[in-house]
C-alpha positions as CSV (number, residue, x, y, z in Angstrom):
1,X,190.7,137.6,-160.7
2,X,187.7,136.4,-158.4
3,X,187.4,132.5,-158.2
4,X,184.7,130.6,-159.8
5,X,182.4,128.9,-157.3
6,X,181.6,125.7,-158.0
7,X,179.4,123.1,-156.6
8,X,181.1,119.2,-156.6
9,X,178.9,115.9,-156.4
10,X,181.1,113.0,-156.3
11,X,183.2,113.2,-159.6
12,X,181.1,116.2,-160.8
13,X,181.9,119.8,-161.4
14,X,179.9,121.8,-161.4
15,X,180.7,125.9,-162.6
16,X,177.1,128.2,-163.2
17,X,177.2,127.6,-166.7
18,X,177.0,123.6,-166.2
19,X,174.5,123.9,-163.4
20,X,172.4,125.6,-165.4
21,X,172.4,123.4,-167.9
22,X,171.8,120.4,-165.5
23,X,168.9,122.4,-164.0
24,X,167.3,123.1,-167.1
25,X,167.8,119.3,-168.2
26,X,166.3,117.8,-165.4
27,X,163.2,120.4,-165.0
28,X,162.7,119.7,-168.6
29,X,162.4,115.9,-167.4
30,X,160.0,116.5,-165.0
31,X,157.8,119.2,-166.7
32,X,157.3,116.0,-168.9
33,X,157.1,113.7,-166.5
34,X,154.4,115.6,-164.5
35,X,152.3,116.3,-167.5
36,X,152.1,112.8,-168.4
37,X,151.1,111.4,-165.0
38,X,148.3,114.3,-164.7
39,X,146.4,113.2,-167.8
40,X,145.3,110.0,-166.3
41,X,143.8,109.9,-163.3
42,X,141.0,112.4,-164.3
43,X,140.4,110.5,-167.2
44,X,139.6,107.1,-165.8
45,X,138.0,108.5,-162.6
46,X,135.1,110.3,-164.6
47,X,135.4,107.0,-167.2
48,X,135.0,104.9,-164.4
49,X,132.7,106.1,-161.8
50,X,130.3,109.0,-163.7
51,X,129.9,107.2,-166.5
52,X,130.1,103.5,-166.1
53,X,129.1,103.6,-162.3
54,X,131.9,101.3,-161.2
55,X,131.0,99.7,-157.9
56,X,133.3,101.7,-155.1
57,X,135.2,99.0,-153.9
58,X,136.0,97.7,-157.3
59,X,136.6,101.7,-158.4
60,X,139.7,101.5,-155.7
61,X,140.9,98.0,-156.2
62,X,141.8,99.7,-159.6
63,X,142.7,102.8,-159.0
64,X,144.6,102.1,-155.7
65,X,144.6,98.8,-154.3
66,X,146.2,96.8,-156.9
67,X,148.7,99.6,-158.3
68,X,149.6,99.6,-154.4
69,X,150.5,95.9,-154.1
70,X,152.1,96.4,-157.5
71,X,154.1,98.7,-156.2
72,X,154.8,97.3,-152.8
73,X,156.3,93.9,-154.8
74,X,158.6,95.9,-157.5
75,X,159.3,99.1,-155.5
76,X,162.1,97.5,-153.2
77,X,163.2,95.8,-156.1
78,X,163.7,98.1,-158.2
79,X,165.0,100.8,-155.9
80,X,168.1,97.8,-154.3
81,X,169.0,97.4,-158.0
82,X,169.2,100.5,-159.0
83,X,171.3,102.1,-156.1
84,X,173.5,98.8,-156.5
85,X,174.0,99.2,-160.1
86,X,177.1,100.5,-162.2
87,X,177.0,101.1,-165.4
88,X,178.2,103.4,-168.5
89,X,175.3,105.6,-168.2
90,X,175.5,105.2,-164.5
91,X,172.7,103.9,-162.0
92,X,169.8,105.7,-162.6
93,X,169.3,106.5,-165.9
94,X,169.5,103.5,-167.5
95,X,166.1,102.4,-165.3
96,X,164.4,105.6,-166.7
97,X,166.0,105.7,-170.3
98,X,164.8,101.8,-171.5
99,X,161.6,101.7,-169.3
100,X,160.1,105.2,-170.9
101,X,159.2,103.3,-175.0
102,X,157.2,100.4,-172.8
103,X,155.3,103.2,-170.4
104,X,154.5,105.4,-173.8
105,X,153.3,102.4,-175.2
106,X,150.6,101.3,-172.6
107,X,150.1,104.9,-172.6
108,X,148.7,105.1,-175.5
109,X,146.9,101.9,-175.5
110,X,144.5,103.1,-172.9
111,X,143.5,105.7,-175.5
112,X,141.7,102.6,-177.0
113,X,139.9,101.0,-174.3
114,X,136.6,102.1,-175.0
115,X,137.7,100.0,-178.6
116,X,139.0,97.3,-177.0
117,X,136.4,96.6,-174.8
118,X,133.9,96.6,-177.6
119,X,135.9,94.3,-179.6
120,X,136.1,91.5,-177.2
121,X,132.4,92.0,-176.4
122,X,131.4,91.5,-179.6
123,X,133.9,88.7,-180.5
124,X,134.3,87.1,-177.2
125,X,131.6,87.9,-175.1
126,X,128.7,89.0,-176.7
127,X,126.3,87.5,-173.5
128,X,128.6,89.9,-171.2
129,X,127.5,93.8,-169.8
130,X,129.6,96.2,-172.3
131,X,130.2,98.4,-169.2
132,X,131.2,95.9,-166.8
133,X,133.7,94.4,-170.3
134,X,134.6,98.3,-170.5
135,X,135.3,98.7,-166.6
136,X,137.7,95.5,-166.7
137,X,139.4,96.8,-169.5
138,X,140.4,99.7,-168.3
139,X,141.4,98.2,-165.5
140,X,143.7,95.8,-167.2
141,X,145.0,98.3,-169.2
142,X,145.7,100.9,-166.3
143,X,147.5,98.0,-164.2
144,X,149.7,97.6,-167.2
145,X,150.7,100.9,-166.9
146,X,151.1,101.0,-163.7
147,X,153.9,98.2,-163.6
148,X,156.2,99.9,-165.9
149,X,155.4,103.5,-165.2
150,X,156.3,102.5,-161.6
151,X,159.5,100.7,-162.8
152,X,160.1,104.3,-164.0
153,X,159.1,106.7,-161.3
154,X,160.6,104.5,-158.5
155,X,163.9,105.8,-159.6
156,X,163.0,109.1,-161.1
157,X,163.5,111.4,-158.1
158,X,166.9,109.3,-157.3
159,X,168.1,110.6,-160.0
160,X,167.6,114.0,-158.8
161,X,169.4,113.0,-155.4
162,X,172.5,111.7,-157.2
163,X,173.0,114.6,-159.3
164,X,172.0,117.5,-157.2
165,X,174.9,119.6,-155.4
166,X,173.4,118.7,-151.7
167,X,173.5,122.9,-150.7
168,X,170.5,123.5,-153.4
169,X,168.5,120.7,-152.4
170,X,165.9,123.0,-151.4
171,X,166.0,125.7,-154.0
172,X,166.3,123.0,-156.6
173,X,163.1,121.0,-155.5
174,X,161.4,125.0,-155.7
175,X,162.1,125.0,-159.3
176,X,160.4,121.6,-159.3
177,X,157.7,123.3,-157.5
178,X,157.6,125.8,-160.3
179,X,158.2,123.6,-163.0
180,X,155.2,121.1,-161.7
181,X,152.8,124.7,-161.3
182,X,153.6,125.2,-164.8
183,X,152.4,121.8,-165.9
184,X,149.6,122.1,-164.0
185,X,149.3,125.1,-166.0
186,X,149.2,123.8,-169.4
187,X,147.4,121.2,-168.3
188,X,144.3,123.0,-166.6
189,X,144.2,125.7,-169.9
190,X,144.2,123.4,-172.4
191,X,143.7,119.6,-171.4
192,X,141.7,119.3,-167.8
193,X,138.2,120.2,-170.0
194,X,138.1,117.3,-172.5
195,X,138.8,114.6,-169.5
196,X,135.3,113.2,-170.2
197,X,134.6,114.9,-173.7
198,X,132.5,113.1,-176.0
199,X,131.5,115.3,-179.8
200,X,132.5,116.1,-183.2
201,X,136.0,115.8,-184.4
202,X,137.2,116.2,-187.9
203,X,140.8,116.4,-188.8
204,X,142.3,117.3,-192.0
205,X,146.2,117.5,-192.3
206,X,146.0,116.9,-196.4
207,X,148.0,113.6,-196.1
208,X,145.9,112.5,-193.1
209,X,142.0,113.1,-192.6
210,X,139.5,111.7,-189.6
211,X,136.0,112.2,-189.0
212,X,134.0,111.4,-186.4
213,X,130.5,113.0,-184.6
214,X,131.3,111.3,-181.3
215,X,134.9,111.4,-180.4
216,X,135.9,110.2,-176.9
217,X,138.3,113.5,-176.7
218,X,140.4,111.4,-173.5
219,X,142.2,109.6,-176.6
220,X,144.1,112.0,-178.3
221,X,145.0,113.2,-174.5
222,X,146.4,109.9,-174.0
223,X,147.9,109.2,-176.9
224,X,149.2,112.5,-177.6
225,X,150.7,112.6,-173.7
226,X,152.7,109.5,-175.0
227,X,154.6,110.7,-177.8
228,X,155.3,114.1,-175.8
229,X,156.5,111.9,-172.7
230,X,158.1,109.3,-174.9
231,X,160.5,112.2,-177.1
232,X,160.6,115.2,-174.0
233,X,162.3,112.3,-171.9
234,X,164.3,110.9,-174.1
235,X,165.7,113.8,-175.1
236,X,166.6,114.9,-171.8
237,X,168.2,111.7,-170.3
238,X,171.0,111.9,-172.9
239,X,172.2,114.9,-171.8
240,X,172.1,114.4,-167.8
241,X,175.1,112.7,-166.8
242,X,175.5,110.8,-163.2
243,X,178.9,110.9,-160.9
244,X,181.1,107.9,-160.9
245,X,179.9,106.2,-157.8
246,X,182.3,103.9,-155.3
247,X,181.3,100.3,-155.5
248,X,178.3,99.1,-153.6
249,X,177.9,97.4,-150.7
250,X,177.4,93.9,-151.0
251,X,173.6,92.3,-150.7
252,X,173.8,88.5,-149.7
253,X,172.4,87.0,-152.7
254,X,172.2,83.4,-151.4
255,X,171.4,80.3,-153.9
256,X,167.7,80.5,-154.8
257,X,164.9,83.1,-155.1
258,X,163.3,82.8,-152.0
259,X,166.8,83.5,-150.1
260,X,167.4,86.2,-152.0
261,X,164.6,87.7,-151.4
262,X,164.8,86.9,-147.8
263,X,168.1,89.0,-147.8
264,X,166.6,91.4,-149.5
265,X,164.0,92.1,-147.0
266,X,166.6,92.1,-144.1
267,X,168.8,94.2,-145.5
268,X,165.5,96.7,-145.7
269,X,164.0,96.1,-142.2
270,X,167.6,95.6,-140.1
271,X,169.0,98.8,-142.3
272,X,166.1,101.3,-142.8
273,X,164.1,100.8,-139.3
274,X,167.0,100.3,-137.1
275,X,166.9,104.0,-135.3
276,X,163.9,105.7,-134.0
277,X,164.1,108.9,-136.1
278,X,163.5,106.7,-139.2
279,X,160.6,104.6,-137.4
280,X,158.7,107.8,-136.5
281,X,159.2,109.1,-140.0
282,X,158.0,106.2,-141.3
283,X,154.5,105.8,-139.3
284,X,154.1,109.9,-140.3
285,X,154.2,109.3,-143.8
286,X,151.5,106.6,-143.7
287,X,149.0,109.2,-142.0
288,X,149.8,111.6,-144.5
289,X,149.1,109.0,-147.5
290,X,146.1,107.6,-145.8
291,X,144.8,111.2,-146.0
292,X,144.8,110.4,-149.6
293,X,143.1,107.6,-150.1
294,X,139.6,109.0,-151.0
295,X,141.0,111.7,-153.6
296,X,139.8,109.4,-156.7
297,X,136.1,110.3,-155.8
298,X,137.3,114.3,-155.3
299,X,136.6,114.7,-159.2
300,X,133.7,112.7,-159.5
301,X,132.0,114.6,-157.0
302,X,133.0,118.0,-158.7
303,X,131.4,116.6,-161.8
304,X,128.3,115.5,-159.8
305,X,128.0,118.6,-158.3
306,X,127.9,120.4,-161.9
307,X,131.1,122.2,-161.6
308,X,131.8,122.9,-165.4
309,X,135.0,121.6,-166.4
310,X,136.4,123.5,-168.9
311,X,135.7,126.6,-167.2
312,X,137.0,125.0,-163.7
313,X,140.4,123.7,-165.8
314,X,140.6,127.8,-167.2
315,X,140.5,129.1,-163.4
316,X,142.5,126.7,-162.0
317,X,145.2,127.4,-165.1
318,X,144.9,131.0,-164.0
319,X,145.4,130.7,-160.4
320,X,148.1,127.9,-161.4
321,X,149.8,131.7,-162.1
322,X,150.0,133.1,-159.1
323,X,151.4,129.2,-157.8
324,X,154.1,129.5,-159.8
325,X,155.1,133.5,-159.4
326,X,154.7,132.2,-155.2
327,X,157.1,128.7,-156.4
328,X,159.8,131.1,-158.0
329,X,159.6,133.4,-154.7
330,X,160.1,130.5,-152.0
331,X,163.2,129.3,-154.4
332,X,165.0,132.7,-154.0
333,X,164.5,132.5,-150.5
334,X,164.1,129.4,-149.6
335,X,168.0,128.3,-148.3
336,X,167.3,130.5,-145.2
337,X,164.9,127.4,-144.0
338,X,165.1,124.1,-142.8
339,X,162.8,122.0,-145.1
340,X,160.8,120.1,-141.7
341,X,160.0,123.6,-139.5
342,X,159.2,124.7,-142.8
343,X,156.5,121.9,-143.6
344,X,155.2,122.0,-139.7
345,X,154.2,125.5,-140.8
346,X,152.6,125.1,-144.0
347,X,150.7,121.5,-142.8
348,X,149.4,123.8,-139.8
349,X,147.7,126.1,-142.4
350,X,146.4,123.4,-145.2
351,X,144.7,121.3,-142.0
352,X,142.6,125.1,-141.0
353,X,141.8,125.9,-144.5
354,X,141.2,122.2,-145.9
355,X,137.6,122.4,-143.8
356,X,136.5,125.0,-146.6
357,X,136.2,122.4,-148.5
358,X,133.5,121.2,-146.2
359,X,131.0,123.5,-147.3
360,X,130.3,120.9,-150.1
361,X,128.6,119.1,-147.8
362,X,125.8,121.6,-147.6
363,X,122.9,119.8,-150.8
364,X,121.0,121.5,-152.7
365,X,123.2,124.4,-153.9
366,X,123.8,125.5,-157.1
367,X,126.9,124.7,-159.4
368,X,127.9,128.0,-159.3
369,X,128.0,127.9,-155.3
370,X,129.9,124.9,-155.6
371,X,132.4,126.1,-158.4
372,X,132.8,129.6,-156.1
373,X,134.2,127.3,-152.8
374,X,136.5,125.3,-155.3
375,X,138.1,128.6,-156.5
376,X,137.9,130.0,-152.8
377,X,139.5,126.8,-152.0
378,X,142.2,126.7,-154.6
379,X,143.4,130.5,-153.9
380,X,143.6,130.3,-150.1
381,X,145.7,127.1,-150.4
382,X,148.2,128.5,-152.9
383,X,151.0,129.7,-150.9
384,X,150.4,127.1,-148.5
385,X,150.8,124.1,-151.0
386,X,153.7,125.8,-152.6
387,X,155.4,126.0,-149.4
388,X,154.9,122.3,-148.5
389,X,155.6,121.0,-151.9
390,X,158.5,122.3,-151.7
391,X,159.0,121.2,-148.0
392,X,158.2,117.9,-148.9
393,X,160.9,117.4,-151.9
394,X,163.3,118.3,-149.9
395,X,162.4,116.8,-146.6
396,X,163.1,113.5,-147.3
397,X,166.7,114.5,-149.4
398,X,168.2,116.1,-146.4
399,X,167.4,113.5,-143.8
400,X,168.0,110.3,-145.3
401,X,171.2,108.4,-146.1
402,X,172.4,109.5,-149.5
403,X,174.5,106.3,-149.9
404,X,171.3,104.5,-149.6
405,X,168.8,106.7,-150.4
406,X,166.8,104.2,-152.7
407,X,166.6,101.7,-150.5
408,X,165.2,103.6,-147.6
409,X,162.4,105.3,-150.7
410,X,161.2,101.3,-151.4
411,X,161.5,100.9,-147.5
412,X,158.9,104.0,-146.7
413,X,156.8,103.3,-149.8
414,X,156.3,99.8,-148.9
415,X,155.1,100.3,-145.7
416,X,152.8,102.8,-147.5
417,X,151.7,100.7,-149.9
418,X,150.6,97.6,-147.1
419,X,148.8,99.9,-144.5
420,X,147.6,103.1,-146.8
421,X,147.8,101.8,-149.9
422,X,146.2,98.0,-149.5
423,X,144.4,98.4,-146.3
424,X,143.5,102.3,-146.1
425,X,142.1,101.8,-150.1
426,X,140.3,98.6,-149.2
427,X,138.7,100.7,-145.7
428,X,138.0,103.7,-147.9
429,X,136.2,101.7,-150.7
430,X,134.1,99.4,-148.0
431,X,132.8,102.8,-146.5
432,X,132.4,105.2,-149.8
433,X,130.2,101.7,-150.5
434,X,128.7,102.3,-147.3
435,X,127.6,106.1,-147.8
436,X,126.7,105.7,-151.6
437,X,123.8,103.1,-149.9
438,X,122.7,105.7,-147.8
439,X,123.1,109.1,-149.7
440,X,123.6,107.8,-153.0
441,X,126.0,110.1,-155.0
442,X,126.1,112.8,-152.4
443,X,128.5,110.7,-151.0
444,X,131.6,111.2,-152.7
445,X,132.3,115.0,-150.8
446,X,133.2,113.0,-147.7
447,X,135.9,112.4,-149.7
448,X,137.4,115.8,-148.5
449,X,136.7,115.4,-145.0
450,X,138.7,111.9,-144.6
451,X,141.5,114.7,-146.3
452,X,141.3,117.1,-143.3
453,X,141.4,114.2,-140.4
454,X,144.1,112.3,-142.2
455,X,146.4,115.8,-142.6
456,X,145.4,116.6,-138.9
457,X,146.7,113.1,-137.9
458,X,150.0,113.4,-140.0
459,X,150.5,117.2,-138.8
460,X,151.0,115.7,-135.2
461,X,153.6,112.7,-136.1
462,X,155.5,115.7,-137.6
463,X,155.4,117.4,-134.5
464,X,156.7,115.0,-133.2
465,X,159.3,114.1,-135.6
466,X,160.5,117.3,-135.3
467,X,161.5,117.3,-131.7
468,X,162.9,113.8,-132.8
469,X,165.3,116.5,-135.2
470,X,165.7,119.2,-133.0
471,X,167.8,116.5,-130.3
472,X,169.8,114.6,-133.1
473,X,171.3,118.5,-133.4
474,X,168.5,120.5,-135.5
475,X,169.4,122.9,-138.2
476,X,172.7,123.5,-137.3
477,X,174.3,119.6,-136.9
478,X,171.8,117.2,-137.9
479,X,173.7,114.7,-140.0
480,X,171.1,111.6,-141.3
481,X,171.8,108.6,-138.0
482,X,173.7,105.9,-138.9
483,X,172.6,102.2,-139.5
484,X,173.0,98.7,-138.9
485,X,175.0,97.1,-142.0
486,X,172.8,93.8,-142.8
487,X,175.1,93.1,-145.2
488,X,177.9,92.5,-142.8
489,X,176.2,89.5,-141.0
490,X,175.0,87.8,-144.8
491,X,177.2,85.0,-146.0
């Protein structure tokens, strides 16, 4: 009788009937996940800067800026807890289990910011500008959000790290791939074309009936998203189970908040930037974030251009098709590669083809020019995104210390967060500002050429990373370098 393979992560067994199972619980997660985090930035870009005009700086002090320094104060935080906690339901899922209720909630409450922003105008501040009232409350609203949600998504791919058998790291984060294509999906078909909706809606259900000639459709996105989110994740989190893990290291506490934190910060900076390989890979990832720092005016300048949204959310749903059939393909093959060559390859590619995207630039055409180079756009790029998605996912679990693999996350996003985030949000408002003066709306399709000259900049760090890879033994030996212990020298 043949022996049963099985895969082993700490205490864990895995046989193919339990890996299966895990698989399919954890996609499930983040088919939710993903769908609840795509609803919302459409939404409040078109909100924000089509219809209320938001002033650009101001635009990315709330879509970016401030969710940045959010993120670059509880990140490290929360990542140091979780990797030193220890608990019945283990170390990650407790984060993601109690935070989800409070990130349905504010979920669903900025379904009613058009309401809530009219209430305290008329009862507050009648003297004030409704859309300047309206701008600030979705601002308040989104920043609420954002503090929990990121409580939430700090430690959601940990959990994928501690769980994982380490061999199907990278045909696991293809499935993700997949999985995210698929939401993309559903999302394009059915949800992408009511992101700035107003009309009729009238709902009867017999026990439950609603009327209304001008709907603000984003609501029921919003709020519907939530009670998905809120009962797909849930669900899922009961039935993933995490390896007993050995005790962790200990983190000098010291007597009073501003110690601790001061051995919280060494412990980051003396363990995560101690060797060179992780300082290079550190200053690559901030050239590839800062290459996204303009995409919140990418859709308000596919709106401006006329670009029909319900029939651009049907196409890309479609195309989303072949994504997926391409995401299944690269995870039955996809063991045979090593996940950096692999993303040196597909980087390559998405820097020649992302200048198609510079044929926006040419005024004066019609939407259905413009809507013809988005689909031209979205097709060439396929297999290319696909293969650095998956590139990506994996990338960072295969060369970073699994023992400690939260702490060096919060160490790489909060160096994103202070230069990309804060500063490269901050430079990319001041100058969007600066063009809107001069060309008015036009403006906004610079957005995609800050995209190409960011991608080309991070596309050399990884060359150069990658040579950094090849001497620390490559493919065949590479083992993540060791570190300084700050821990040790902490009374």
């Amino acid at each position: 009788m043949d022996e049963i393979k099985t895969y082993h992560v700490g205490n864990l067994v895995y046989t193919k009937r339990t890996l299966f199972a895990l698989f399919f619980w954890l996609l499930w997660f983040d088919f939710s996940f993903m769908l609840m985090e795509a609803v919302i930035n459409p939404i409040l870009q078109f909100r924000l800067k089509n219809d209320l005009k938001a002033d650009s700086v101001m635009y990315l002090m709330i879509m970016s800026t401030v969710p940045s320094i959010i993120n670059f104060v509880l990140n490290p935080i929360v990542s140091i807890k979780s990797d030193r906690h220890r608990g019945p339901h283990g170390r990650r899922i407790p984060f993601l289990l109690y935070t989800a209720p409070v990130v349905c909630i504010s979920l669903a409450l900025m379904g009613f910011g058009n309401d809530i922003a009219v209430w305290v105008h008329n009862i507050f501040l009648p003297d004030r500008s409704l859309n300047q009232l309206t701008i600030w409350t979705f601002g308040i609203l989104f920043l609420a959000f954002t503090v929990f949600n990121l409580m939430l998504s700090t430690v959601f791919y940990y959990l994928f790290n501690d769980v994982v058998p380490e061999p199907l790291f990278v045909k696991f984060t293809a499935w993700m791939r997949a999985v995210s294509v698929l939401a993309g999906m559903v999302y394009s078909w059915f949800i992408f074309g009511y992101s700035n909706r107003w009309g009729p809606l009238h709902l009867n259900l017999g026990f439950f009936e609603y009327h209304s000639e001008n709907f603000w459709y984003p609501k029921l996105i919003l709020v519907g998203a939530a009670v998905f989110y809120g009962i797909a994740a849930t669900l899922a989190l009961l039935k993933i189970k995490e390896p007993e893990y050995p005790p962790p290291p200990p983190l000098g506490e010291g007597g009073g908040f501003l110690q601790k934190t001061g051995n919280t910060v060494r412990t980051i900076v003396r363990e995560c930037f101690s060797h060179r390989f992780y300082r290079i890979y550190f200053i690559v990832l901030m050239l590839d974030w800062m290459s996204m720092q303009m995409g919140q005016f990418q859709n308000p300048a596919r709106l401006d251009m006329g670009i029909n949204l319900q029939l651009l959310g049907k196409i890309s749903a479609g195309t989303g098709f072949i994504s997926l059939i391409l995401a299944l393909l690269v995870a039955k093959f996809s063991s045979k590669y090593s996940p950096l060559p692999l993303l040196i390859f597909a980087l390559s590619l998405q820097v020649a083809t992302s200048t198609i995207a510079w044929l926006f630039l040419i005024p004066g055409r019609s939407s259905t020019f413009y809507l013809g180079v988005e689909v031209t756009r979205s097709l060439v790029n396929l297999p290319i995104l696909t293969i650095a998605a998956v590139a990506v996912g994996a990338l960072q679990m295969t060369i970073l210390p699994r023992a400690r693999y939260g702490q060096f996350c919060a160490a790489q996003s909060m160096l994103r967060m202070i230069l990309p985030g804060i500063c490269g949000s901050i430079l990319a408002g001041w100058l969007m500002r600066t063009l809107e003066h001069h060309f008015g709306n036009y403006a906004w399709r610079f957005a995609f050429v800050w995209s190409t000259i960011f991608l080309a900049m991070s596309l050399v760090g990884y060359v150069v990373l990658y040579r950094e890879w090849k001497r620390l033994g490559g493919k065949d030996s590479f083992t993540p370098p060791t570190v300084d212990e700050a821990s040790a020298s902490v009374n």
